[in-house]
N, C-alpha and C positions, 0 to 999 in steps of 0.2 A: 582550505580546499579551493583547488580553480574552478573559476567560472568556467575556464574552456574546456574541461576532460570531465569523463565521466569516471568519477572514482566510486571502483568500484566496493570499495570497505565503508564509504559512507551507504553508500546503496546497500551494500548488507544489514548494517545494522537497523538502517530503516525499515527493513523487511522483516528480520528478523524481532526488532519490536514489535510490529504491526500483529506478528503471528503471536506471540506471545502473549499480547493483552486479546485478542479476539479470541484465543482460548481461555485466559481465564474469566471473562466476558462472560463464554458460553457455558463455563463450571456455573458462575454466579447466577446464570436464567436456568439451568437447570438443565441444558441442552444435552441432548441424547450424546453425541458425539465430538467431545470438544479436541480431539484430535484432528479433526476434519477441518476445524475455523483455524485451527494451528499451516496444515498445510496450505489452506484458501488467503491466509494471510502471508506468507513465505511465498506462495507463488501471483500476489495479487498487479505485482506490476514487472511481470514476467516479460510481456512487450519492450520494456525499456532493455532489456539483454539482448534481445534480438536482434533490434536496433544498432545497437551498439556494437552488436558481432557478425552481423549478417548486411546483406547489401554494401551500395558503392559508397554511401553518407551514414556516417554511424550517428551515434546518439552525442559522442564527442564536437563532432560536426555540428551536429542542429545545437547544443548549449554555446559553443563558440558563437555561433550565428546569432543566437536570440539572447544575448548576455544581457539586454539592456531593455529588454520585450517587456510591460506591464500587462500582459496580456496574457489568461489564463494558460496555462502550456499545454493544455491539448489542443487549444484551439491554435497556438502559435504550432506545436507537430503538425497538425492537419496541414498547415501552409508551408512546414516544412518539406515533410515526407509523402504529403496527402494522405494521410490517415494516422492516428494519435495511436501512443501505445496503446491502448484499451484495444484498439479497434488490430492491431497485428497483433498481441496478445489473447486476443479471443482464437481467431487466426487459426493460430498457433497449439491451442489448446485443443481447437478440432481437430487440428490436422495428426496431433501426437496422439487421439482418442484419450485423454483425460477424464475424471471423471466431471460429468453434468454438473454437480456443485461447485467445483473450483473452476469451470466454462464458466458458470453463472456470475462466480466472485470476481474474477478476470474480463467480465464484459460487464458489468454493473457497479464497479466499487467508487464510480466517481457520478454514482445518482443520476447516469444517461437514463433516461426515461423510456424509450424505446426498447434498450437491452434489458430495464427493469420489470418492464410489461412483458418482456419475450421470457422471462425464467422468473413469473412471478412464483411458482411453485417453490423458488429457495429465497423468499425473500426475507427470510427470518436469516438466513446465515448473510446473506448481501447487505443487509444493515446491520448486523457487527460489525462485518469487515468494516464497512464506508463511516463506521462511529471510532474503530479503534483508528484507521486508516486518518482520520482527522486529527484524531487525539495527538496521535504519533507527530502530526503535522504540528500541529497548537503548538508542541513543545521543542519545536527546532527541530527533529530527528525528520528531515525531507529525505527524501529519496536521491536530489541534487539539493544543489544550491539554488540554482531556478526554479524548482518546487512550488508553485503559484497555482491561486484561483482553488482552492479546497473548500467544500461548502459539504454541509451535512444534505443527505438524501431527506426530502420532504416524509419516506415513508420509515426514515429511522423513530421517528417521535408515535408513530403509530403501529410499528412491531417489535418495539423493546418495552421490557416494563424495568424503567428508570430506579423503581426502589427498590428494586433485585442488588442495584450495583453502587457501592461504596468507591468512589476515583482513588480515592487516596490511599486506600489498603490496592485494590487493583494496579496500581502504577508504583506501588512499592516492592510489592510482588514482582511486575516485571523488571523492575530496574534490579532486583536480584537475581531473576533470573538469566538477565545481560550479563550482568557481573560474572556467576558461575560460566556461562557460556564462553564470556572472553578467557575467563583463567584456565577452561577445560581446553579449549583452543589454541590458547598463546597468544589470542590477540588483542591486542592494544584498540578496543573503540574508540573512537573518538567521546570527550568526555559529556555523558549526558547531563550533569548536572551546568555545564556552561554552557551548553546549547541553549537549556533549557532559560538562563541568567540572558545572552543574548537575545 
């Protein structure tokens, strides 16, 4: 994958795992509605599309530019574009009237404190997303290639219960249900088992 374009089949698949493990996540806590953490997770870095398709500097641009940045990438967006996907992604979510939960996922899923405290009411599906959202990271499956600076949300450790969830049945799960997806699609993912080796 290049550092300078924003490919957007790696960016699928990233998203598309992310949804996948934050629903079966939310099967495993018992959650009323795990189709919900399905779509909050498919649409949690919604901004980076925007980015990328909208305005005069896409999201191509800004990875060109910060190929070599050690520096978290929202905070290197904010000096790109002056404001991070999270923060056009939220945006975005009001301005399309989305619903309140996937707003909430879309402005909180990278543990902003501010956007956490403003939609504490879903902060049980916000720390799904922002644990599988890591998870997905841990294991090479980034969003880009620049993908930096992911840290688990302080209030994931205190609105999940940990012995609800088995990693290893949970990421076996989703890794099949990648598989079915790409074969239902015709698309060739990139291969998670060597992302996961690199």
């Amino acid at each position: 994958q290049s550092h300078k374009t924003f490919d957007q089949l790696f960016f699928w698949q990233h998203s598309l795992f992310v949804a996948y493990l934050a629903k079966e996540m939310a099967k495993d806590l018992v959650y009323s509605q795990p189709e919900t953490l399905y779509m909050a997770g498919l649409l949690h870095d919604i901004g980076k599309l925007v980015f990328e398709n909208h305005g005069k500097a896409s999201y191509s641009d800004f990875l060109s530019s910060h190929c070599k940045s050690d520096r978290p990438t929202e905070e290197n967006e904010r000096l790109f574009f002056g404001l991070s996907h999270v923060d056009i992604g939220y945006q975005f979510c009001r301005q399309w009237h989305l619903p309140a939960v996937i707003t909430a996922v879309v402005a909180a899923h990278h543990g902003n404190k501010a956007y956490e405290a403003h939609f504490d009411v879903f902060g049980l599906e916000i720390a799904i997303v922002n644990l599988a959202n890591y998870i997905t990271w841990l294991h090479g499956i980034g969003s880009t290639s620049l993908d930096t600076g992911h840290h688990l949300s302080a209030s994931v450790s205190k609105r999940l219960d940990f012995s609800k969830l088995d990693f290893e049945s949970l990421l076996q799960r989703v890794d099949n249900l990648m598989l079915s997806t790409g074969q239902f699609y015709g698309i060739d993912f990139p291969n998670i088992q060597k992302l996961r080796a690199t």
